[in-house]
LUMVEXMI-254406 format. One record per residue: residue in one letter; z, x, y of N, C-alpha, C, O in turn. Coordinates in pm, whole numbers, padded with zeros to 5 digits, always signed. Last residue first. Example, Ala and Ser with C-alpha at 12.3 -4.5 7.8 and 13.67 -1.06 7.14 Angstrom:
BEGIN
S+00708+01285-00225+00714+01367-00106+00787+01290+00003+00804+01341+00114A+00780+01319-00569+00780+01230-00450+00780+01320-00330+00846+01424-00332
% end
This chain:
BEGIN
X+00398-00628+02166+00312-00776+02108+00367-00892+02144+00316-00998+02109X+00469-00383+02188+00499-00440+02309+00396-00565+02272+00312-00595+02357X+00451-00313+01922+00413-00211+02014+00374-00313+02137+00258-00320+02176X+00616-00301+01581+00562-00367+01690+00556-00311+01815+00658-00247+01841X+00581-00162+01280+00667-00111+01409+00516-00242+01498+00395-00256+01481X+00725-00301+00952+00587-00275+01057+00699-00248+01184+00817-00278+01199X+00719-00310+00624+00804-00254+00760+00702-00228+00847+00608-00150+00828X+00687-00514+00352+00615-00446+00410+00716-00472+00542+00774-00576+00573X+00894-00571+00054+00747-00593+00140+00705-00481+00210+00687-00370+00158X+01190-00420+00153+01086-00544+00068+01006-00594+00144+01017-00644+00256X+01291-00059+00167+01143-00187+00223+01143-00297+00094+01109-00275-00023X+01373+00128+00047+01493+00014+00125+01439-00138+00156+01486-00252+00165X+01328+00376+00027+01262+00255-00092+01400+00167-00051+01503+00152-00117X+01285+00617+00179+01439+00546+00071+01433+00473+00021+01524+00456-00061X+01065+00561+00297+01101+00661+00236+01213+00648+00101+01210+00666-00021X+01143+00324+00488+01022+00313+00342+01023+00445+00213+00996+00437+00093X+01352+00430+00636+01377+00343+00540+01266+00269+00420+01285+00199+00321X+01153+00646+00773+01274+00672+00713+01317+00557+00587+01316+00588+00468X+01002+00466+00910+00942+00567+00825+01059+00592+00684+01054+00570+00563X+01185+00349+01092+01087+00255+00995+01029+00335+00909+00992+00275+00808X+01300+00562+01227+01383+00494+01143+01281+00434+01008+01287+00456+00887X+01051+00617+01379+01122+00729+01215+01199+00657+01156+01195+00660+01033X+01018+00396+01490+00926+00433+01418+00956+00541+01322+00903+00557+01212X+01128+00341+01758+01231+00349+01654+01123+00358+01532+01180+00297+01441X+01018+00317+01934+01049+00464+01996+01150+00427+01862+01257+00488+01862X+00814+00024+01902+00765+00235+01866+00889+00344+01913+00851+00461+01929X+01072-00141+01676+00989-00120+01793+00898+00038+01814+00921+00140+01749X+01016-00261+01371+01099-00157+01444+01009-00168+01590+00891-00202+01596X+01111-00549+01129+01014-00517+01232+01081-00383+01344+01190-00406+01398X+01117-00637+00755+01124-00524+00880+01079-00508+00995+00979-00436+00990X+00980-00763+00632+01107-00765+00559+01134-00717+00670+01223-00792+00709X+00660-00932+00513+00754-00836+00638+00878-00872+00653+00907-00988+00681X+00431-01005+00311+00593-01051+00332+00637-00917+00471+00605-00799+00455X+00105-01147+00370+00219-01008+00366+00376-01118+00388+00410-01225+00440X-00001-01384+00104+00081-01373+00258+00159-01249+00263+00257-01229+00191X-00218-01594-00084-00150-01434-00090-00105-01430+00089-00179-01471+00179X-00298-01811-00106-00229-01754-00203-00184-01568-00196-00143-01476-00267X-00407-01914+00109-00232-01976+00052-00176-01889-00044-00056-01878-00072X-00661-01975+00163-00635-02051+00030-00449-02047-00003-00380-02116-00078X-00676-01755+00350-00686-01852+00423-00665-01994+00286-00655-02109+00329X-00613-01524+00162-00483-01546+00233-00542-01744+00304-00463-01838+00303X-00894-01575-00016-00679-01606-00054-00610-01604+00047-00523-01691+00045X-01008-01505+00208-01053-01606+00152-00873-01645+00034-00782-01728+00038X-00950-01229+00231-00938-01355+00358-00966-01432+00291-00884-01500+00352X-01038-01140-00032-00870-01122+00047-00865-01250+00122-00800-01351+00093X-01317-01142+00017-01223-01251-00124-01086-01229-00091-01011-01318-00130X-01310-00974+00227-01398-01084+00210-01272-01194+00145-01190-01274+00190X-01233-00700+00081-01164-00755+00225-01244-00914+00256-01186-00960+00355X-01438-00722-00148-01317-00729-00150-01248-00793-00024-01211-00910-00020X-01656-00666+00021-01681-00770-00024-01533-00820-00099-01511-00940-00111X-01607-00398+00132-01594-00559+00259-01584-00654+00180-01516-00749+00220X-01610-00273-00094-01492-00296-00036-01508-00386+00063-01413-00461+00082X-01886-00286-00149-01775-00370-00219-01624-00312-00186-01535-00317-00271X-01955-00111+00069-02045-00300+00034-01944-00323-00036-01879-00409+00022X-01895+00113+00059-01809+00024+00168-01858-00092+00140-01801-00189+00191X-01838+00337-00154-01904+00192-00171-01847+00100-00080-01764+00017-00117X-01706+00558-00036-01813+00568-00140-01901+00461-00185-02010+00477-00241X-01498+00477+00149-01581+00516+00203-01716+00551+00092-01825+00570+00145X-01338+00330-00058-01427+00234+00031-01567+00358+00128-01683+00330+00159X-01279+00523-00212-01362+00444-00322-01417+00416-00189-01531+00458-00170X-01068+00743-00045-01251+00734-00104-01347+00641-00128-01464+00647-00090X-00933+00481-00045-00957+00555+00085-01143+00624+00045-01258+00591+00074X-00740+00407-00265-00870+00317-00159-00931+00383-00082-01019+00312-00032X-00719+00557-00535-00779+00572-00439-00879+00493-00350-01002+00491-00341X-00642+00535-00903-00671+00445-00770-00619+00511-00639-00498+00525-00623X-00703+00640-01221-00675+00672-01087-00722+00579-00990-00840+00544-00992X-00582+00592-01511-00712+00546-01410-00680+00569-01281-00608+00480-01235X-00602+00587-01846-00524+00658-01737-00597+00635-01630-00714+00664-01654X-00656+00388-02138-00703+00464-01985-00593+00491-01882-00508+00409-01849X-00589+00370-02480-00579+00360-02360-00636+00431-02255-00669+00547-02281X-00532+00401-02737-00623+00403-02732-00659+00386-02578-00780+00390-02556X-00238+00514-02818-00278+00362-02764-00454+00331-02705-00478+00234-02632X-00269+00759-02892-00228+00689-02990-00263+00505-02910-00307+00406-02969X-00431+00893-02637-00473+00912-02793-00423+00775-02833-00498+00678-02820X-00177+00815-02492-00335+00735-02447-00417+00754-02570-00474+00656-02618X-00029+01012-02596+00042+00872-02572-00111+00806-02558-00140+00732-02652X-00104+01261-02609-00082+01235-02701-00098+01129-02676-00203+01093-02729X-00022+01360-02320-00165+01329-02358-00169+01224-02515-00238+01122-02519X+00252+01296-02133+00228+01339-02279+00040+01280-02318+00007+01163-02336X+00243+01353-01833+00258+01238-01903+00207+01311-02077+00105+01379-02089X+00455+01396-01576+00395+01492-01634+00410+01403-01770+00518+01375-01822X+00417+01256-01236+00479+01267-01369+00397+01320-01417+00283+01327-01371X+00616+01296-00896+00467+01337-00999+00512+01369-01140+00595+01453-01176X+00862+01110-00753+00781+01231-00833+00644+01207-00907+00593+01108-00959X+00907+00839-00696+00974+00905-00755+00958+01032-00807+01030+01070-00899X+00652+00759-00550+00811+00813-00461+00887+00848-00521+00976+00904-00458X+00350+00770-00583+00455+00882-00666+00599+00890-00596+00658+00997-00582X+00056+00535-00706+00180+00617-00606+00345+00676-00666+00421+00637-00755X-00127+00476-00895-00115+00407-00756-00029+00535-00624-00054+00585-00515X-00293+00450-01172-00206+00578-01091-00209+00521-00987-00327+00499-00959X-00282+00218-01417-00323+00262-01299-00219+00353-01204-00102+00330-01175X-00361+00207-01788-00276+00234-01653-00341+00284-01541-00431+00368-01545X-00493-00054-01939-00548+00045-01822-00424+00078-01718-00391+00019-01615X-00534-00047-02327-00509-00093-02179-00513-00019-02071-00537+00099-02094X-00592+00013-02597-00678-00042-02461-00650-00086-02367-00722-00165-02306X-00294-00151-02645-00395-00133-02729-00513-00167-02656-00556-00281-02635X-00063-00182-02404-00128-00273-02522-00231-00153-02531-00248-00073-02440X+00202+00005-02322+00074-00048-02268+00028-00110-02421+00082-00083-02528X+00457+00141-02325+00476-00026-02328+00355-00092-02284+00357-00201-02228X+00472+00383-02246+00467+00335-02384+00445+00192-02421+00419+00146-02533X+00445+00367-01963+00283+00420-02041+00289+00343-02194+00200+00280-02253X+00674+00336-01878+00590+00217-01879+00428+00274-01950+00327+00208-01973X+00709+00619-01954+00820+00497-01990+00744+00368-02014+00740+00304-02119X+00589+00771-01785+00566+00768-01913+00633+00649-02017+00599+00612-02129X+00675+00657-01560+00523+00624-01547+00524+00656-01694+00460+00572-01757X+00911+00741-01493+00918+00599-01488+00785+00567-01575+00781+00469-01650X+00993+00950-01402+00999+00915-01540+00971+00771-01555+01025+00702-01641X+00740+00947-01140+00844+01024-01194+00870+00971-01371+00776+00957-01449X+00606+00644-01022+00583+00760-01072+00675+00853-01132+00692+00794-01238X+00513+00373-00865+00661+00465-00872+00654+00571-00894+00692+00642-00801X+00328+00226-00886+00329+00269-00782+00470+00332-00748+00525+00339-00637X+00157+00142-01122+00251+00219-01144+00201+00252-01009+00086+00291-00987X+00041-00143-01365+00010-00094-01184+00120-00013-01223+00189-00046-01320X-00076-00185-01632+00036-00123-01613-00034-00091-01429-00135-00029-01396X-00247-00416-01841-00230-00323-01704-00119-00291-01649-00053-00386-01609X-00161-00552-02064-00270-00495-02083-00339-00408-01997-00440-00342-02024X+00151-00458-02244+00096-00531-02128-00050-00458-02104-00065-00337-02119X+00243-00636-02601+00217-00480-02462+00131-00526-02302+00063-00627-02281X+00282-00738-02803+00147-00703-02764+00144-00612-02693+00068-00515-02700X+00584-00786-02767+00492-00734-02865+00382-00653-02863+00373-00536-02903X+00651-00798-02402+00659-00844-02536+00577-00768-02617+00501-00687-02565X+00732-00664-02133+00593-00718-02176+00587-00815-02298+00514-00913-02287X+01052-00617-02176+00991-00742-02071+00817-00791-02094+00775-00906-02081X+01005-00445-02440+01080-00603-02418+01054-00684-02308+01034-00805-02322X+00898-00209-02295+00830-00289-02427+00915-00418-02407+00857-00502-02337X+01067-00160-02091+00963-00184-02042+00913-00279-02221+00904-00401-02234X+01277-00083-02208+01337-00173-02119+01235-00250-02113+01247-00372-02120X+01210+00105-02368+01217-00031-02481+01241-00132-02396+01239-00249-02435X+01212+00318-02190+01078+00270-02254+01091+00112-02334+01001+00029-02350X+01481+00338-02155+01427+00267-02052+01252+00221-02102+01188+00123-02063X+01554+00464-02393+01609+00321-02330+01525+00218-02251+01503+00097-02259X+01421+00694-02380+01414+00630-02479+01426+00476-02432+01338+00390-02434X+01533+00765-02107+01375+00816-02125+01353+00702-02238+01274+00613-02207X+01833+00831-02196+01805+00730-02111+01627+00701-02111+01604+00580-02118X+01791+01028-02450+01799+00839-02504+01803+00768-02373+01783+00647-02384X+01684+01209-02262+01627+01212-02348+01621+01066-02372+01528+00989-02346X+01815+01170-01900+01830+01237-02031+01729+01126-02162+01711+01005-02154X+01713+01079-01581+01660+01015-01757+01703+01135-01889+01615+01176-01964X+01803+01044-01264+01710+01084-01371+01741+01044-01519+01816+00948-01534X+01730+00695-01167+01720+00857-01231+01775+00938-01205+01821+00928-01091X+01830+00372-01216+01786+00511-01133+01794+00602-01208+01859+00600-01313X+01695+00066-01395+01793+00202-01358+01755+00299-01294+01637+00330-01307X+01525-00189-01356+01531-00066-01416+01644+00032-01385+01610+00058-01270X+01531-00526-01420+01550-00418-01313+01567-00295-01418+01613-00302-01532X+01233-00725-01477+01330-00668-01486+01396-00574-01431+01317-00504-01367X+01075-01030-01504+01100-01000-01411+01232-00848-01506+01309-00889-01593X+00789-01279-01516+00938-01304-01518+00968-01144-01464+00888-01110-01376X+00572-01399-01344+00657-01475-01421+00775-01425-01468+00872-01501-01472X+00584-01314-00979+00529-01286-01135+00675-01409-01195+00777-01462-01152X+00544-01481-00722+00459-01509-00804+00494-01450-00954+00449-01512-01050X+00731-01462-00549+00575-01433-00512+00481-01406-00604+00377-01340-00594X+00956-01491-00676+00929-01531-00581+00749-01563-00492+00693-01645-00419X+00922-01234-00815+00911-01392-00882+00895-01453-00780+00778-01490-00778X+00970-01064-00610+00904-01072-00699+00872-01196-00761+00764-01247-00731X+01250-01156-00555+01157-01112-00405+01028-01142-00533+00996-01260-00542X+01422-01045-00792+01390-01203-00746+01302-01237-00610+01297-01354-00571X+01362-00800-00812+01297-00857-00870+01276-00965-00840+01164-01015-00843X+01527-00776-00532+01390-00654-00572+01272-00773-00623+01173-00822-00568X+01775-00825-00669+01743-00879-00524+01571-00832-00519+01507-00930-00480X+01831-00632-00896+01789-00813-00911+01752-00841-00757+01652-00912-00762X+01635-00374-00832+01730-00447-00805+01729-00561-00819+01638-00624-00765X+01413-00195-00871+01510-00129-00918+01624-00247-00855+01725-00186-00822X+01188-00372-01121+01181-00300-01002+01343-00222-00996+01394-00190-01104X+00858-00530-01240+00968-00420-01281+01038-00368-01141+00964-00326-01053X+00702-00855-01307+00756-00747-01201+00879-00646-01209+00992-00687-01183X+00485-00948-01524+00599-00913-01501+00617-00775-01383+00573-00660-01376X+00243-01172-01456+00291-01075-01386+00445-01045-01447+00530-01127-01413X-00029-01287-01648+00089-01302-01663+00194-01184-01588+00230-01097-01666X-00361-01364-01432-00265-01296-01507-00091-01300-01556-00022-01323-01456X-00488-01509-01260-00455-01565-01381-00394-01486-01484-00375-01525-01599X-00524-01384-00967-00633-01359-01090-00587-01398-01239-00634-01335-01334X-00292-01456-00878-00391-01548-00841-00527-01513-00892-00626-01583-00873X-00133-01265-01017-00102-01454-01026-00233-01496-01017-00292-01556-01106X-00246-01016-00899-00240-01052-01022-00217-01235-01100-00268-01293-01195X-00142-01080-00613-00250-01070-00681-00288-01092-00797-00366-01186-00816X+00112-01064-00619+00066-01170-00608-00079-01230-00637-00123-01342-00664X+00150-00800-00706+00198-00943-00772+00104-01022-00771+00028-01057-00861X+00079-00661-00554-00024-00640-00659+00020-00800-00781-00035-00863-00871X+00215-00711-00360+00083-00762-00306+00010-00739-00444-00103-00784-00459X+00450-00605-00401+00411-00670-00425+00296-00768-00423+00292-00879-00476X+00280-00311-00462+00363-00369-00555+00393-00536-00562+00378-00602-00665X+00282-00211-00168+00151-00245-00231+00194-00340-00383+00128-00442-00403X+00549-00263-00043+00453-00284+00013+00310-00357-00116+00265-00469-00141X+00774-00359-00325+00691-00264-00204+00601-00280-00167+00523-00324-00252X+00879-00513-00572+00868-00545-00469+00839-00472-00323+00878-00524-00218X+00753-00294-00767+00718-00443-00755+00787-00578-00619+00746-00692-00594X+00766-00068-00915+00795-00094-00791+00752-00238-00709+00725-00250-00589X+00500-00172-01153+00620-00100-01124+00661-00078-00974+00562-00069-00901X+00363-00450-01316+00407-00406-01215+00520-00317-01187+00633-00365-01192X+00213-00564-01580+00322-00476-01533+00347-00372-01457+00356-00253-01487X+00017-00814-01676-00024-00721-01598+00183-00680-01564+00262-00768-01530X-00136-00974-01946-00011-00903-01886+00020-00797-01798+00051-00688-01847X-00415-01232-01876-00354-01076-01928-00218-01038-01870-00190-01069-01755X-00533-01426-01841-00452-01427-01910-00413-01264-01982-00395-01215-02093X-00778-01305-01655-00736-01386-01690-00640-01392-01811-00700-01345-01907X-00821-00927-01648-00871-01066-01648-00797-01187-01695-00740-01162-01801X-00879-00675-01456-00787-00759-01502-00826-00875-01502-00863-00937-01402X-00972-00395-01435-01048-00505-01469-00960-00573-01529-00944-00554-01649X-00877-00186-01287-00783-00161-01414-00851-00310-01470-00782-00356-01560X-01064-00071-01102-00977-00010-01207-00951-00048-01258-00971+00014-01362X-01154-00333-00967-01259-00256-01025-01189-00153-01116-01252-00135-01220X-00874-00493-00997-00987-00555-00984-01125-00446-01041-01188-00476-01143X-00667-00334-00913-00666-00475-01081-00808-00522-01071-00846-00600-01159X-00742-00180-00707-00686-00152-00889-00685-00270-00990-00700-00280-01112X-00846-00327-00531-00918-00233-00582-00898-00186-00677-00987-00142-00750X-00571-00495-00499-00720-00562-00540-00812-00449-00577-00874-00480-00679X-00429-00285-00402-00371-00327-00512-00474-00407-00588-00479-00403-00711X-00545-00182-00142-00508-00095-00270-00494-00176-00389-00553-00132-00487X-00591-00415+00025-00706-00358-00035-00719-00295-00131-00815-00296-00207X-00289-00440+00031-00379-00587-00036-00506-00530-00061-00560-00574-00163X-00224-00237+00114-00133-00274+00054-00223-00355-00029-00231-00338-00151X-00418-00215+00409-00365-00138+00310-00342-00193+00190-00448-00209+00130X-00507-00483+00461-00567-00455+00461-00527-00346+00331-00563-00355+00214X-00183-00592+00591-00244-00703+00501-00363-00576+00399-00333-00562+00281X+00006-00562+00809+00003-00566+00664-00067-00574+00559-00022-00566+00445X-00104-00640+01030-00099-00495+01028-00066-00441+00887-00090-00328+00845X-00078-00927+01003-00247-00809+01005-00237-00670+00956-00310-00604+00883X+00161-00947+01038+00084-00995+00910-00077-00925+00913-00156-00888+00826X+00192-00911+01279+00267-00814+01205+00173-00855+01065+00121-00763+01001X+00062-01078+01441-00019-00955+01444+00037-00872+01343-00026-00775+01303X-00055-01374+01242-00001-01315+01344-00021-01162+01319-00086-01113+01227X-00365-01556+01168-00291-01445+01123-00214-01402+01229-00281-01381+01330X-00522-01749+01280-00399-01811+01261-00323-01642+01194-00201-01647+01183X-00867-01601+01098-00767-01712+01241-00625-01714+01186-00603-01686+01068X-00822-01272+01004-00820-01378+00997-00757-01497+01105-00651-01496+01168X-00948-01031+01245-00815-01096+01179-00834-01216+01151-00864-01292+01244X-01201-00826+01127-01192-00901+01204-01022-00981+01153-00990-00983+01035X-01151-00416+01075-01231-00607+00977-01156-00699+01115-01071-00648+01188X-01291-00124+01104-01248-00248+01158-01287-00411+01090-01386-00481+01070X-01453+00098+01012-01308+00112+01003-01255-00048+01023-01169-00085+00943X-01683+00134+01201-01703+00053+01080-01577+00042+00973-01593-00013+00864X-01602+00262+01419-01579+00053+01414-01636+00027+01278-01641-00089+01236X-01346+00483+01401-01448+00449+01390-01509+00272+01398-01434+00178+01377X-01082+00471+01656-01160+00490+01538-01268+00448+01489-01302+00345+01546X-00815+00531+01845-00993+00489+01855-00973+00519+01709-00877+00575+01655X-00532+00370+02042-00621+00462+01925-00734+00404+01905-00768+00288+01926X-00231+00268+02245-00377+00301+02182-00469+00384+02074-00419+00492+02044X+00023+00312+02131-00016+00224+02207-00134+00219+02207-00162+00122+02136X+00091+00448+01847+00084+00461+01944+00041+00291+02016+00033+00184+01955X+00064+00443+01503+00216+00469+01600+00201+00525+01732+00264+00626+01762X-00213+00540+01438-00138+00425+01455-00026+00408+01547-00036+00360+01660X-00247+00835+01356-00256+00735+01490-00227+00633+01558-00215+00617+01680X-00478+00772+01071-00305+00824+01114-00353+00809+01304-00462+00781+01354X-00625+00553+00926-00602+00701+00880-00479+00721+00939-00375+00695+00877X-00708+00377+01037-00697+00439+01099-00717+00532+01070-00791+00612+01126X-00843+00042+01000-00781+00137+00920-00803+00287+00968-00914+00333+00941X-00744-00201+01213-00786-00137+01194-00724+00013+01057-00611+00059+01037X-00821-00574+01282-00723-00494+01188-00807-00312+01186-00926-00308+01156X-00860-00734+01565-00906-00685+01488-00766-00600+01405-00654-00575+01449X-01022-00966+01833-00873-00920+01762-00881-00870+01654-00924-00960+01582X-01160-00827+02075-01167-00873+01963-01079-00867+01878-01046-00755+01839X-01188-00717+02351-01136-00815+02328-01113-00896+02154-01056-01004+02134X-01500-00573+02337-01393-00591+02413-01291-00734+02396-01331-00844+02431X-01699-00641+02010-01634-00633+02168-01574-00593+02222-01539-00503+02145X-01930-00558+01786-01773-00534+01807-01778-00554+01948-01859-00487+02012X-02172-00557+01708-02100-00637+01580-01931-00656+01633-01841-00719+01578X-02222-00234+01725-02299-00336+01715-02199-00444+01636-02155-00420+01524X-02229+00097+01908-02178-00040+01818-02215-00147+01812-02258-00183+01921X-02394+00280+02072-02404+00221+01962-02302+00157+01842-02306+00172+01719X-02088+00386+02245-02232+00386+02232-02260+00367+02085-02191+00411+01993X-01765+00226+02254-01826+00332+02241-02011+00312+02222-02047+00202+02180X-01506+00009+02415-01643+00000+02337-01708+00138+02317-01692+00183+02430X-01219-00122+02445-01358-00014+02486-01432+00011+02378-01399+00030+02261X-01017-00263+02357-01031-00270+02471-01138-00125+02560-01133-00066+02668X-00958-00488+02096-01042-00376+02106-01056-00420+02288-01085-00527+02341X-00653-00579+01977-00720-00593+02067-00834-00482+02094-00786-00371+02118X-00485-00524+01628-00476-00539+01785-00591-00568+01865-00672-00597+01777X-00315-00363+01362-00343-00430+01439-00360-00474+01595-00268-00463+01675X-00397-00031+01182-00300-00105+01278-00369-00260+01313-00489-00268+01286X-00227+00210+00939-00307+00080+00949-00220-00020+01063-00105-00063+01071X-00150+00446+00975-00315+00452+00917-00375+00336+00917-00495+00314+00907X+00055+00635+01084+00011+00512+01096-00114+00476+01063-00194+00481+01157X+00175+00951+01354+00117+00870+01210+00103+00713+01194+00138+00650+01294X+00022+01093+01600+00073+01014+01523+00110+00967+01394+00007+00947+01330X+00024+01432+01646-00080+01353+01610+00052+01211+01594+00170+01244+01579X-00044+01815+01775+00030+01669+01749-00064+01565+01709-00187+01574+01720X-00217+01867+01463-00118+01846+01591-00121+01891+01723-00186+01984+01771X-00497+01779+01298-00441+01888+01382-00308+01838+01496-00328+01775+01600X-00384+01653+00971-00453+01616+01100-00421+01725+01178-00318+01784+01145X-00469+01654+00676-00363+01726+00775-00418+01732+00893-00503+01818+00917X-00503+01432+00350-00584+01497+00473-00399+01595+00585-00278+01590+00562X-00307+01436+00172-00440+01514+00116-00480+01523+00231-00510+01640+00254X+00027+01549+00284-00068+01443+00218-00225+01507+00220-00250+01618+00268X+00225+01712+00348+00206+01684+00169+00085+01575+00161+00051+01522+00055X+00306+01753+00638+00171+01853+00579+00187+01804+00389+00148+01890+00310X+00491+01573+00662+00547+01694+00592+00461+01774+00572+00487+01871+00502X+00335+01359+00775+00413+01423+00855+00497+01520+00835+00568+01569+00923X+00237+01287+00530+00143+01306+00655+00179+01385+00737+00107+01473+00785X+00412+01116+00424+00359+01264+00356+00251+01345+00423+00194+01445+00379X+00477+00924+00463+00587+00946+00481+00533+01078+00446+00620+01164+00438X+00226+00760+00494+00352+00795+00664+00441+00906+00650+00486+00975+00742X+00172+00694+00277+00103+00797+00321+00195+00893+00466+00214+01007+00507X+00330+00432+00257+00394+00576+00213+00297+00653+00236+00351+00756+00194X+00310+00264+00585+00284+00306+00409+00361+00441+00397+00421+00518+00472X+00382+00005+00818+00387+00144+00796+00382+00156+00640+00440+00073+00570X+00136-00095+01027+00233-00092+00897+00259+00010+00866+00186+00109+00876X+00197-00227+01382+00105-00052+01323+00169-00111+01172+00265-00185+01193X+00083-00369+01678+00178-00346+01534+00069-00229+01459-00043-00180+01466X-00150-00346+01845+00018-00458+01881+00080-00414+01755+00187-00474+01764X-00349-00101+02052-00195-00124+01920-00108-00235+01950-00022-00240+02038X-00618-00175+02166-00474-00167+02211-00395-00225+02085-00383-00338+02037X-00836+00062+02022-00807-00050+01988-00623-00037+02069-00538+00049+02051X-01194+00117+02074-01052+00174+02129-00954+00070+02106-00978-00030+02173X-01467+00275+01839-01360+00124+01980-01209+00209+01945-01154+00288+01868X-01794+00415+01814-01640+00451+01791-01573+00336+01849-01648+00287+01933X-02017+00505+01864-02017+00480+01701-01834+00417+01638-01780+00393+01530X-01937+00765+02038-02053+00704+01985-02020+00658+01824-02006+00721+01719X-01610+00771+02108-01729+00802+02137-01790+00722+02045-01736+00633+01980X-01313+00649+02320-01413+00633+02199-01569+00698+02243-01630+00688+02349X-01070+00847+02449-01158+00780+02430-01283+00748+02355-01357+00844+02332X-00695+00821+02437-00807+00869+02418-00922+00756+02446-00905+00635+02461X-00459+00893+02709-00584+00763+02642-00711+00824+02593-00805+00866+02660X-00212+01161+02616-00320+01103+02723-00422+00965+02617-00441+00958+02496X+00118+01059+02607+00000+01146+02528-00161+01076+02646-00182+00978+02718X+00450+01100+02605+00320+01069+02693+00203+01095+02635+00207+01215+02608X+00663+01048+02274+00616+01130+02414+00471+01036+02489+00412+00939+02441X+00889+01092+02076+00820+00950+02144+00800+01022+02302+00876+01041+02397X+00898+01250+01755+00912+01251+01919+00827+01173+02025+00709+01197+02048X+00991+01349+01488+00903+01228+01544+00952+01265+01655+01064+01317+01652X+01184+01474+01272+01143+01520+01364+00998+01462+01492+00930+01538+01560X+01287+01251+01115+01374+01278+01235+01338+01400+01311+01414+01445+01397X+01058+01214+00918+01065+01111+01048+01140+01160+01134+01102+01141+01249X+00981+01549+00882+01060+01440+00801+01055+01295+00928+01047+01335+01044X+00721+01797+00931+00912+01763+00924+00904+01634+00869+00804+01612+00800X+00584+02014+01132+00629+01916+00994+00714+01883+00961+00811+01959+00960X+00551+01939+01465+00578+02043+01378+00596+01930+01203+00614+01809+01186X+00482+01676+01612+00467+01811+01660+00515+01942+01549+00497+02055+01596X+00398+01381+01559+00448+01520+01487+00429+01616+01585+00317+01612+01637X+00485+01116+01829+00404+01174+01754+00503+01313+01671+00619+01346+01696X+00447+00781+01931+00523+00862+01827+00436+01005+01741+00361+01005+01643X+00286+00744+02269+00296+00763+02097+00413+00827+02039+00471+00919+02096X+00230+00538+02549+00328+00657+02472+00264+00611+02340+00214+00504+02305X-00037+00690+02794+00015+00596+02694+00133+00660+02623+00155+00781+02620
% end
């Protein structure tokens, strides 16, 4: 089969589209033929040795794919040959075949095409696991979205709409923001690039207090990070729940003081543990997902489609925060 795989650490432009042999599923395990892979920012830290797991090389990257189960492993139950399925991989993806576990595997909603599968699970499981058991967002609340038109960002939009929340979407381009509104938040601002002398740090906090209003927003999603995350920290309501999502701008170093004075939560979101720690309410999540996308109200956007021997590019341009929506590599679909 071919894969895109690492052979040393490096950056997408060290990716190399080689022969790799068919693996095969063992006990407990399916073999899924890859039609589209999504690509996340885990992609982009997997393949520098910076992300929390380090697979032994060579390896692919790609943690979430769509496609066809074409082998079966001992004791599975519930899974075929032939079953059109979304899988969460971990890394591997960016090949033509890959196994993984089958309790890894949700079924594709009818009528879902394959790039919209390969979108859907990541992005839409992360962002429902934060407004939903993290950051308990309820009805008529101000929920402020950072990086708001990206993969998980905007899926946290749209989310947020369809849990009756008031979405302002923060991002770095009127084209960004109007993608945003578009998909739901009510209104909408662009932020400036970095870095942040002292009164830019100042500026940009009042950027964030003025698009929430008065009150403050009562969930801060933060899937940016760097100066951005203390900025939008100031602009939280009284008890409100920032959520740690993701860092393309850096790892921020947040004044303790600030959650003291706003009485507030700092809240870490991790889909990856939470589902393997309570997989009953993560299906039951991936459940109420299919149940919005088959209701209309939530649809991956795919801004991007790369073929597999162009898979660094697609890495590359999520890296650079170039992606609206979601960049998927298609694998002969």
């Amino acid at each position: 089969m071919k894969a895109m795989l690492s052979i040393t650490p490096g950056g997408p432009q060290t990716l190399q589209l080689q022969d790799a042999a068919l693996p095969e599923p063992g006990a407990g395990e399916v073999r899924i033929r890859v039609r589209a892979c999504g690509v996340n920012y885990p992609d982009t830290l997997i393949i520098e040795d910076k992300y929390q797991f380090r697979p032994t090389r060579p390896f692919s990257p790609g943690g979430e794919v769509a496609g066809e189960i074409d082998a079966v492993g001992d004791g599975v139950d519930g899974l075929a040959v032939g079953d059109r399925v979304i899988g969460m991989v971990g890394w591997g993806g960016m090949a033509e075949y890959v196994v993984t576990r089958a309790v890894k595997c949700a079924p594709i909603p009818a009528g879902m095409p394959w790039d919209e599968a390969a979108a859907f699970v990541f992005t839409y499981g992360t962002s429902y696991h934060a407004l939903k058991q993290r950051g308990e967002l309820g009805q008529g609340d101000t929920l402020l979205v950072l990086g708001a038109a990206g993969g998980v960002g905007l899926a946290a939009v749209e989310l947020g709409r369809a849990m009756g929340a008031r979405v302002i979407a923060a991002a770095s381009s009127a084209e960004k923001v109007a993608l945003a509104k578009a998909h739901g938040a009510a209104d909408g601002v662009v932020y400036p690039p970095g870095p942040f002398d002292k009164d830019g740090a100042k500026a940009l906090a009042t950027l964030f207090k003025d698009a929430v209003g008065a009150d403050g927003a009562n969930v801060v999603y933060d899937g940016v990070g760097g100066a951005y995350a203390e900025a939008a920290l100031r602009a939280i309501a009284w008890e409100g729940r920032f959520l740690v999502v993701g860092f393309p701008a850096g790892i921020p170093a947040i004044p303790l003081n600030l959650p003291l004075l706003k009485g507030c939560q700092i809240v870490g979101v991790f889909l990856g543990s939470w589902s393997e720690r309570d997989p009953a309410a993560n299906q039951q999540n991936i459940n109420e997902l299919v149940e919005l996308y088959a209701a209309g109200k939530i649809k991956p956007h795919v801004s991007a489609h790369y073929p597999l021997a162009e898979a660094g590019q697609a890495i590359t341009d999520l890296a650079e925060r170039r992606a609206l929506g979601k960049i998927v590599v298609m694998i002969d679909a």
